[in-house]
C-alpha positions as CSV (number, residue, x, y, z in Angstrom):
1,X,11.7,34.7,15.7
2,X,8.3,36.0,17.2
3,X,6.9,33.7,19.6
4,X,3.2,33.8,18.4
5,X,5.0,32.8,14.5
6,X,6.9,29.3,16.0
7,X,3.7,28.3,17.2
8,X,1.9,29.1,14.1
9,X,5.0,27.4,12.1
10,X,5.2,24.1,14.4
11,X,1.1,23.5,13.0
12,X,1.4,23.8,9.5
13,X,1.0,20.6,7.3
14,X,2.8,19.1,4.4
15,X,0.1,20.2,1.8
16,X,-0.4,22.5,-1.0
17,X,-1.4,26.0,-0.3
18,X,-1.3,29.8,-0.6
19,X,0.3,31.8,1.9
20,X,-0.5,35.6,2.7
21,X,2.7,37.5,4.5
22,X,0.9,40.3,6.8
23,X,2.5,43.4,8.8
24,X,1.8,44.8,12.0
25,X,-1.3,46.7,10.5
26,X,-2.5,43.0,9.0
27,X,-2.4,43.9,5.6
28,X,-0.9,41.5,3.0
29,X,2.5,42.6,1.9
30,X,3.3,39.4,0.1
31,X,1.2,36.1,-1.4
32,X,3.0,33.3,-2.4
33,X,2.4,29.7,-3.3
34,X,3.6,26.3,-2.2
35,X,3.6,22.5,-2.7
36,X,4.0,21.9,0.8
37,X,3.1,25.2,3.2
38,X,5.4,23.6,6.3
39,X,8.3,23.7,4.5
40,X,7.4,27.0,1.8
41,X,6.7,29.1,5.0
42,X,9.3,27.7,7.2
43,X,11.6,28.5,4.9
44,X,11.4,32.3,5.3
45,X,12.8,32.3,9.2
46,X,15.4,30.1,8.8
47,X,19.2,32.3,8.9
48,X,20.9,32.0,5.8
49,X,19.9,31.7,1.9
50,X,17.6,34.6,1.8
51,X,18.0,37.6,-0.6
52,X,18.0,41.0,0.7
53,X,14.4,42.0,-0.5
54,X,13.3,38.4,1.7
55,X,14.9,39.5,4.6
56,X,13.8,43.2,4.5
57,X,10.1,41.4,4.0
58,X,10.3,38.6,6.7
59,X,11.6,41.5,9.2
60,X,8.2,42.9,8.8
61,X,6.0,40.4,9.1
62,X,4.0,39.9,12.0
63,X,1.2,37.4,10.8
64,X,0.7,34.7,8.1
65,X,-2.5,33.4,6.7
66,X,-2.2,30.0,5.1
67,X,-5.2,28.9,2.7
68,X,-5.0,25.1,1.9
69,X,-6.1,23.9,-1.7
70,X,-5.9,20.5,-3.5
71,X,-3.3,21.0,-5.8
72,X,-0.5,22.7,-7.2
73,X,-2.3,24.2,-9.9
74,X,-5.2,25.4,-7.9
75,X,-2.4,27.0,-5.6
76,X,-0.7,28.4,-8.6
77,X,-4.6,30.0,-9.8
78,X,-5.2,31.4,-6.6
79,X,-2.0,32.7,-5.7
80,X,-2.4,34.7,-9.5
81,X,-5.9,36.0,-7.9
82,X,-5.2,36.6,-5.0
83,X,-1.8,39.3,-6.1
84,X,-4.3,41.2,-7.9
85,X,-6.6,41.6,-5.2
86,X,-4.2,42.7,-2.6
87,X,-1.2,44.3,-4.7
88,X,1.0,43.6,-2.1
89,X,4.4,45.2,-1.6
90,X,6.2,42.7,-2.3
91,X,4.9,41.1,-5.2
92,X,7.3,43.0,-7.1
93,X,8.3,40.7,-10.2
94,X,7.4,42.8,-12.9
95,X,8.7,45.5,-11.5
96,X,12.0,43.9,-11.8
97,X,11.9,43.1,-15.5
98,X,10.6,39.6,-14.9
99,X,6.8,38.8,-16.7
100,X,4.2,35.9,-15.5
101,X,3.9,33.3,-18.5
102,X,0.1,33.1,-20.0
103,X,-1.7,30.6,-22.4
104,X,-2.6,32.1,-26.0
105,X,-4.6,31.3,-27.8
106,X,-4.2,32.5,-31.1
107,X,-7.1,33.7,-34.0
108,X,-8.0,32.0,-37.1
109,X,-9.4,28.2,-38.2
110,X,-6.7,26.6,-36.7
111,X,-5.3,28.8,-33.7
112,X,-2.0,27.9,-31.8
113,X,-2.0,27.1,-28.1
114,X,1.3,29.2,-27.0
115,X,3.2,29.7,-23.2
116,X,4.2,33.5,-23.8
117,X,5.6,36.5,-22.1
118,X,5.0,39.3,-24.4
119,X,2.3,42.1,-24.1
120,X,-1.3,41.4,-25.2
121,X,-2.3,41.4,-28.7
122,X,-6.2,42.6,-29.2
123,X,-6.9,39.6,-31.5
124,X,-5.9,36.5,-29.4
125,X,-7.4,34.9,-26.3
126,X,-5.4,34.7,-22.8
127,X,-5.4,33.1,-19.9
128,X,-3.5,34.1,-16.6
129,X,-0.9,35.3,-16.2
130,X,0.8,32.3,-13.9
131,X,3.9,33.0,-11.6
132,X,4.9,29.4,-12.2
133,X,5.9,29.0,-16.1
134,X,7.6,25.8,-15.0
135,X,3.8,23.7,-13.9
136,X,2.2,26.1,-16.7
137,X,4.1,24.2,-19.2
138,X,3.7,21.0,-17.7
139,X,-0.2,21.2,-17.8
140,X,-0.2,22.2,-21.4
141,X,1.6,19.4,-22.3
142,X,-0.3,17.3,-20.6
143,X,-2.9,18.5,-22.1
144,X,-1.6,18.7,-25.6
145,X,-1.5,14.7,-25.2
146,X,-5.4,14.6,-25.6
147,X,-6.3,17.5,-27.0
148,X,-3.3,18.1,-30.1
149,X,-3.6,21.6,-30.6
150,X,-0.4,22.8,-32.4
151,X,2.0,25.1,-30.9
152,X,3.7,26.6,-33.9
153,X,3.7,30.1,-36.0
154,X,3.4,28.1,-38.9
155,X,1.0,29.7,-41.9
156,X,-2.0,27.7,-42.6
157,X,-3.5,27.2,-45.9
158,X,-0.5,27.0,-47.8
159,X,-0.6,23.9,-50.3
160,X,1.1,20.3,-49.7
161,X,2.4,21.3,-46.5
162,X,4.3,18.6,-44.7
163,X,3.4,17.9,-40.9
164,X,6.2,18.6,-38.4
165,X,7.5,15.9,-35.5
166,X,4.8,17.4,-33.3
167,X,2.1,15.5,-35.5
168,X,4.4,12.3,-35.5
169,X,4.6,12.0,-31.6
170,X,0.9,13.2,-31.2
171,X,1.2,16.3,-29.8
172,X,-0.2,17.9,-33.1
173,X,-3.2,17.0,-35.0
174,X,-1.7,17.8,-38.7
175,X,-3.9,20.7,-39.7
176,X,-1.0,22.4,-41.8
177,X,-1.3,18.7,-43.8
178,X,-4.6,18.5,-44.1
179,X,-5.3,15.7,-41.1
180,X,-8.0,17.2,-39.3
181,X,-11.3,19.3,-40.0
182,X,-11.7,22.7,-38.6
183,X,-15.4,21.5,-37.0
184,X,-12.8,18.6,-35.3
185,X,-9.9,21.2,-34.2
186,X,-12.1,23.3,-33.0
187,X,-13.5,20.7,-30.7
188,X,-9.5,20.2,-29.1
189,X,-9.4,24.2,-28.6
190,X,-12.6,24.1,-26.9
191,X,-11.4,21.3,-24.4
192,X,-8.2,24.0,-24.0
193,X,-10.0,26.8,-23.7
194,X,-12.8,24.5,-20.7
195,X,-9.9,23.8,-19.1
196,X,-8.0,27.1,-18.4
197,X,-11.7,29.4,-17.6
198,X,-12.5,26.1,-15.3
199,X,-15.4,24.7,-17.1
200,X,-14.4,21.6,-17.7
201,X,-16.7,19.4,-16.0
202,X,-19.1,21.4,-18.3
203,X,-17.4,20.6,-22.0
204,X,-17.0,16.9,-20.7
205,X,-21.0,17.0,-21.3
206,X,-20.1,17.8,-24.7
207,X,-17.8,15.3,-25.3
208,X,-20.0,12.7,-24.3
209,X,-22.7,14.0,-26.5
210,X,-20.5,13.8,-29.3
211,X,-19.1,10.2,-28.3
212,X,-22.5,8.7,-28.1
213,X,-23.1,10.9,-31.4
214,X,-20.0,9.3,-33.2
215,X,-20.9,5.7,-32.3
216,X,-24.3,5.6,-33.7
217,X,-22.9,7.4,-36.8
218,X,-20.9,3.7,-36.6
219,X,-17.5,6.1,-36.2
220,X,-16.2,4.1,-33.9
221,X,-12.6,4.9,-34.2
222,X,-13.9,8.8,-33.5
223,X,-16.0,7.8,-30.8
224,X,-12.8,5.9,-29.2
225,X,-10.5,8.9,-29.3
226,X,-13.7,10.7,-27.4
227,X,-13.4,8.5,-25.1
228,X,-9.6,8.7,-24.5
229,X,-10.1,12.6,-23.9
230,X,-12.7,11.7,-21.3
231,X,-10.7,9.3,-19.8
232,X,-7.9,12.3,-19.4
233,X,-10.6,14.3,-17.4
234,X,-10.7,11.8,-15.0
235,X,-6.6,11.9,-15.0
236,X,-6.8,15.6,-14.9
237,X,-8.6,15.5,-11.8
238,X,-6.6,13.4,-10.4
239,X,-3.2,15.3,-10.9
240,X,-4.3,18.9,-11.3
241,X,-8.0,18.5,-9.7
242,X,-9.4,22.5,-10.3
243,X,-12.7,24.1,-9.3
244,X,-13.3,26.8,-11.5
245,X,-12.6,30.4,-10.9
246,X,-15.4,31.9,-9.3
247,X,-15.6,29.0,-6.6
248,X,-11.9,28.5,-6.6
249,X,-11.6,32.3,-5.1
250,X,-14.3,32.2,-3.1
251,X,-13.2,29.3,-0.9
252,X,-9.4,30.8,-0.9
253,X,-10.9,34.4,0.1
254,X,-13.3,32.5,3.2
255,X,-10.4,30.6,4.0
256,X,-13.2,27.4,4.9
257,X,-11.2,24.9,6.1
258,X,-8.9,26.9,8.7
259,X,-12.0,28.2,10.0
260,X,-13.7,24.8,10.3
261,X,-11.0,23.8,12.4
262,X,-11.6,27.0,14.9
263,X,-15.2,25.9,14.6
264,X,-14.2,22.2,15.5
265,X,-11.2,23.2,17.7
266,X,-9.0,21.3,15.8
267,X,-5.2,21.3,16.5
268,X,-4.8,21.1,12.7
269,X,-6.4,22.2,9.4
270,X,-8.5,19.2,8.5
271,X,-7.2,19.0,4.9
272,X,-8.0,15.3,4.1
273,X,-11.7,14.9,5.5
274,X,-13.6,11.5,5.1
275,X,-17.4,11.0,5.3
276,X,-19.0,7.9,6.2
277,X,-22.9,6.8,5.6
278,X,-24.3,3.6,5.4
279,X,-27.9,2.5,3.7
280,X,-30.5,-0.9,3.2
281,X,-33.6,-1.8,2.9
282,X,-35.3,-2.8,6.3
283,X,-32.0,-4.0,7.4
284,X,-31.2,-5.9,4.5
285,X,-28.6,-6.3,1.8
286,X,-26.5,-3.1,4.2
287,X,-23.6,-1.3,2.6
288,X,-21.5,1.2,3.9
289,X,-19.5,4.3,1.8
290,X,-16.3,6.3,2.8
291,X,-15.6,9.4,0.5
292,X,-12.6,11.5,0.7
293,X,-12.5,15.1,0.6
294,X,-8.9,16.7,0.1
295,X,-8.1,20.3,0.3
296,X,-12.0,21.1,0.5
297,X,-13.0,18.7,-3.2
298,X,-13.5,14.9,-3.7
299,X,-11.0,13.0,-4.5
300,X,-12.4,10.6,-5.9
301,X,-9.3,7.9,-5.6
302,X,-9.8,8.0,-1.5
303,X,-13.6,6.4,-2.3
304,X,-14.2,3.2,-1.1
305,X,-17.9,0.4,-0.7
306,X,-18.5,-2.0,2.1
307,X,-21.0,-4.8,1.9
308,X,-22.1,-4.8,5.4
309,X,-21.2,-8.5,6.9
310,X,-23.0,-8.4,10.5
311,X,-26.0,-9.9,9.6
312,X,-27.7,-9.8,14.0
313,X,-29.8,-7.5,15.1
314,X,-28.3,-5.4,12.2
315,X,-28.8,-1.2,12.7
316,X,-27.5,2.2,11.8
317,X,-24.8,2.1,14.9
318,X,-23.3,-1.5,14.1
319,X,-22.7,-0.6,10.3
320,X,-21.1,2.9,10.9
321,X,-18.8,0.8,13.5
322,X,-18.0,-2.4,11.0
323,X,-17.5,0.5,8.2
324,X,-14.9,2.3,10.6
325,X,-13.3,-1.0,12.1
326,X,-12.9,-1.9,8.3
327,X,-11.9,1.1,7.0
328,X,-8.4,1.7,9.3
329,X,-7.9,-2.0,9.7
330,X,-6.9,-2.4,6.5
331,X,-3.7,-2.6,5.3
332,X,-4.3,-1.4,1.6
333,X,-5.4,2.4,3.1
334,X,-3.1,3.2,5.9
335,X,-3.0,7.5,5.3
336,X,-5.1,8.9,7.9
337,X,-7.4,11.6,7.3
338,X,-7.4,14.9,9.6
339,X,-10.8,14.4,10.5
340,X,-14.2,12.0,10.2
341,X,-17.6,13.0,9.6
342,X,-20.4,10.2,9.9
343,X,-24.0,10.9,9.2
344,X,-26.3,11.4,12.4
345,X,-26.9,12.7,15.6
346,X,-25.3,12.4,19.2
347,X,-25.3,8.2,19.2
348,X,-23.7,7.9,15.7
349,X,-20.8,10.2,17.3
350,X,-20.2,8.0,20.2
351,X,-20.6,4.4,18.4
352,X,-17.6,6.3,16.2
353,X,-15.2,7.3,18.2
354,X,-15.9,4.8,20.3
355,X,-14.2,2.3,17.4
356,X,-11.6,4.7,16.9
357,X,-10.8,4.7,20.3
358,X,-10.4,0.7,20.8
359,X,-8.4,1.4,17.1
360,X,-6.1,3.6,19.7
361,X,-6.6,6.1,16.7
362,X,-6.1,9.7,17.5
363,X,-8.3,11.0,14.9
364,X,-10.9,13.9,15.6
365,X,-14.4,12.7,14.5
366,X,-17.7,14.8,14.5
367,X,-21.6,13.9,13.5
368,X,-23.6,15.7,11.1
369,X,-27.7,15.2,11.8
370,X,-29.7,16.0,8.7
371,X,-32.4,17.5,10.9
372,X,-31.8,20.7,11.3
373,X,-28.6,19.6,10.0
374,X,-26.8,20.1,13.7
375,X,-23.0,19.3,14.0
376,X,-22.2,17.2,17.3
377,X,-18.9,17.3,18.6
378,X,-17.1,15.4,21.7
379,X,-16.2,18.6,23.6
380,X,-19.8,19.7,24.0
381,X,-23.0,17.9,25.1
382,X,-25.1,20.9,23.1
383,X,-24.6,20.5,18.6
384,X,-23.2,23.1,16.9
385,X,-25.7,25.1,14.4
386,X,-23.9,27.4,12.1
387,X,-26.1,29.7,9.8
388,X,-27.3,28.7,6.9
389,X,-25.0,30.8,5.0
390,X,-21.8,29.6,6.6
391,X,-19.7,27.9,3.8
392,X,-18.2,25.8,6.9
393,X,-21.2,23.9,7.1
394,X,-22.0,23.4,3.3
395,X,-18.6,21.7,3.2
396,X,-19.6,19.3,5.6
397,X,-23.3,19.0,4.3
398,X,-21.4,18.4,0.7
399,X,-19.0,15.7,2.3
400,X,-22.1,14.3,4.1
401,X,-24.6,14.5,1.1
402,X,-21.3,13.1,-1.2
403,X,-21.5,9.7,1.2
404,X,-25.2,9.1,1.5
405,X,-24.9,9.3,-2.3
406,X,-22.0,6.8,-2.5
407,X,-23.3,4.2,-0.2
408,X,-27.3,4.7,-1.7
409,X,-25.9,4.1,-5.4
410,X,-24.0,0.7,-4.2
411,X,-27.3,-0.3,-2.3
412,X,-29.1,0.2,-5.3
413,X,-26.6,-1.5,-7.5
414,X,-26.9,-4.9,-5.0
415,X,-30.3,-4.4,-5.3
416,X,-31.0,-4.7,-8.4
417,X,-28.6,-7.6,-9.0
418,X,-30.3,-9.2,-6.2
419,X,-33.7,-8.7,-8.0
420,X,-32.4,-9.6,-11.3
421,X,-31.3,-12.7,-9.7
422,X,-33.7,-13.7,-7.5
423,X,-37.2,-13.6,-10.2
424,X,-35.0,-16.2,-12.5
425,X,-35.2,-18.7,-9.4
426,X,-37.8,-21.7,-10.3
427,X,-37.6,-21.7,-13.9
428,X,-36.9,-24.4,-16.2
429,X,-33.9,-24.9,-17.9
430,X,-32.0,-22.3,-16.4
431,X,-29.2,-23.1,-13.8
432,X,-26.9,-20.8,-12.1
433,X,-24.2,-20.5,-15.7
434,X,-27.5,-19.5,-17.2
435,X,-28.6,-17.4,-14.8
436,X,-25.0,-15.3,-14.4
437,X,-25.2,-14.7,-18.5
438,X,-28.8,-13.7,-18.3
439,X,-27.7,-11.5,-15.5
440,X,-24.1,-10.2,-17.5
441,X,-26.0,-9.0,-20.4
442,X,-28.2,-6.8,-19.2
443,X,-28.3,-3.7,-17.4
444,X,-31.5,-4.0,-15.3
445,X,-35.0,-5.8,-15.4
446,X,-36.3,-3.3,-17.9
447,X,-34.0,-4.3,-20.8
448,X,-35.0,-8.1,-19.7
449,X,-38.9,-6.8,-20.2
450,X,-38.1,-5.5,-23.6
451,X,-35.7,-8.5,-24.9
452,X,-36.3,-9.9,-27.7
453,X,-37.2,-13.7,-26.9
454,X,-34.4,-14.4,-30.0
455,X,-31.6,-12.6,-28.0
456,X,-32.4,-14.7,-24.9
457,X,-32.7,-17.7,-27.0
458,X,-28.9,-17.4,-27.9
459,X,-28.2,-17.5,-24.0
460,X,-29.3,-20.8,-24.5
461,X,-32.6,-20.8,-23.3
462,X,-35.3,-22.8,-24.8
463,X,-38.4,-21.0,-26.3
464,X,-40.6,-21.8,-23.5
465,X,-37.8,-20.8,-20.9
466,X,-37.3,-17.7,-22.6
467,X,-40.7,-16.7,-22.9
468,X,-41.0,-17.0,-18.9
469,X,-38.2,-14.9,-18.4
470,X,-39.7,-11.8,-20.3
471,X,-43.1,-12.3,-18.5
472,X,-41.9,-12.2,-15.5
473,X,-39.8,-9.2,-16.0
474,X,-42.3,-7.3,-17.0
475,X,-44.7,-8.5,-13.7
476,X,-41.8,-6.9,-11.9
477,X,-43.3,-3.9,-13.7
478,X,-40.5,-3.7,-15.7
């Protein structure tokens, strides 16, 4: 094996990715996709197991590109897009009498949702095609589960038609039997149809429209299954997280995060990134926020609050350090990330690795200063200022920006707890059990401005106590 390709193999990462085989002339003569790119890539220059067609390919390569993503499904998306951009030589599956699976979608009042390899009709809807049939099946039953879409060539409109075992398990919502609306099946096709084009995060608007809709129809059970299907977005993220299409191929095709980590001089591909900001109010009631960014999107499980506990001299330096010290002390959240951003300039990036450092934590760490929004890095006592174009630094803006957002909303949450608390100290009749119910039932001073002194009086409260509570909260301009 080449030289220049060991080194390039011994710094891949166990994470998902695409792959682009190049020859000598540095075009792509084959794209593939993996779950892990360290062993997917490996694979090809290791003797034994390989076809003839592999071997002819791997003896003329010369180069590989590797482009990290967050999933499996985003690698299977871009690895689709990326084969009909480049046509590469070796892409050759059709060719050879094997066809890509797609999703149809299937005309009428009641379409089917189908995995198929046939040729196109001119009537139904499509989505791919997707080299692997086996994860394309798995997502559409997954989805299936909250969105029960049938999957049969079954006539519609025939009379006293029995459901199948499809409706009995779930995975069907019965329209040959007459258990669902069109106006409701429709609704499931949509979420399908937000899913596979990537606007999701879109139709989950929609469905909370028609959740909130549903409940003050009094349809609660309606309401509840709206909620379920929400819930699933949230589990969809989490398994197959996707950013649509257009955005999905335009960070494979920049390739942001192997260039950030030429940028940063990095030894590896900062796949798991995560931010740190902290916020208060004239140095009081502090908290701190670390977000996680994997494979260039949040990942929203990785997030994590800190109520600042050093209480001397408190500033912006000793919270970033207590957030840090916190952060990789803990035994609950032991995976290290490839890199850390904090919020700030030049000090910020010493007070940080300066904690990492008594952590005897190897862990590259850079600053990002909202004016002029310069990066700071160890290596170099002048920042880094990339063009205001360069998708490298609107990752680490978003990252950033994702943080300060984090840590601002939990500041604000304390606050107004703290408020809510603090103006039902000195009156009459109410005691701390009091107090925590007054505080439990509603959302924020306003709602305590616009009670109804009857609703506070079943707290407990007597009419005079009451009364004192809704004046106040509305001198708090409530």
């Amino acid at each position: 094996m080449k030289e220049k390709l060991k080194k390039r193999l011994a710094e891949l990462s166990d994470i998902p990715g695409v792959y682009l085989m190049k020859d000598s002339g540095g075009k792509v003569i084959y794209v593939g996709k993996a779950s892990s790119l360290k062993k997917r890539v490996g694979s090809y220059f290791r003797p034994g197991g390989l076809d003839v067609k592999t071997l002819l390919m791997t003896e003329k390569i010369e180069d590989f590109e590797v482009i990290p993503v967050a999933s499996e499904a985003e690698a299977l998306l871009l690895e689709n897009r990326l084969i009909k951009k480049y046509q590469p030589r070796y892409n050759v599956d059709l060719k050879d009498g094997k066809s890509y699976p797609f999703v149809k979608i299937t005309p009428g009042d009641f379409p089917s949702v189908l995995v198929v390899r046939e040729p196109m009709d001119a009537d139904s809807t499509y989505y791919g095609p997707f080299p692997d049939a086996t994860l394309l099946k798995e997502i559409v039953r997954f989805l299936r589960r909250y969105y029960p879409v049938r999957n049969c060539a079954r006539e519609m409109g025939r009379k006293n038609s029995r459901v199948c075992t499809q409706y009995d398990i779930g995975r069907c919502s019965g329209p040959c039997g007459g258990k669902i609306t069109m106006f409701d099946y429709s609704k499931h096709v949509r979420g399908i149809k937000a899913f596979f084009s990537g606007e999701y995060a879109e139709f989950e608007k929609q469905l909370k429209r028609w959740m909130i809709e549903a409940a003050e129809n009094l349809e609660y059970e309606k309401a509840n299954e709206i909620k379920k299907r929400l819930l699933m977005l949230d589990r969809l993220r989490k398994r197959f997280p996707l950013r649509d299409e257009k955005e999905l191929l335009s960070y494979g095709e920049n390739n942001v995060l192997c260039k950030l980590a030429g940028i940063l001089r990095l030894d590896r591909t900062p796949y798991a990134i995560e931010g740190f900001d902290v916020s208060n109010t004239s140095g009081t009631l502090a908290t701190a926020s670390k977000v996680l960014f994997r494979g260039g999107i949040p990942d929203r499980q990785g997030y994590r609050r800190y109520r600042i506990i050093f209480r001397s001299n408190i500033d912006d330096y000793r919270m970033i350090e207590e957030a840090l010290e916190r952060r990789f002390s803990s035994e609950n959240d032991r995976e290290m990330p490839d890199l850390v951003l904090v919020d700030g300039g030049r000090g910020h990036l010493g007070i940080a690795a300066g904690a990492l450092g008594r952590m005897k934590l190897d862990i590259p760490v850079v600053s990002l200063a909202k004016e002029n929004e310069e990066i700071f890095v160890p290596w170099s006592r002048e920042p880094l200022r990339l063009g205001e174009d360069s998708r490298e630094r609107h990752l680490l803006q978003r990252i950033r920006d994702e943080a300060h957002r984090f840590a601002l909303s939990y500041h604000r949450k304390i606050r107004a707890r703290k408020v809510k608390e603090s103006f039902l100290d000195g009156i009459k009749g109410i005691g701390e059990e009091r107090k925590k119910k007054i505080v439990a039932a509603f959302p924020d001073v306003y709602s305590i401005s616009e009670a109804d002194i009857g609703i506070l009086r079943e707290a407990g409260l007597t009419e005079k106590a009451a009364a004192e509570v809704v004046r106040r909260a509305k001198q708090l301009g409530g």
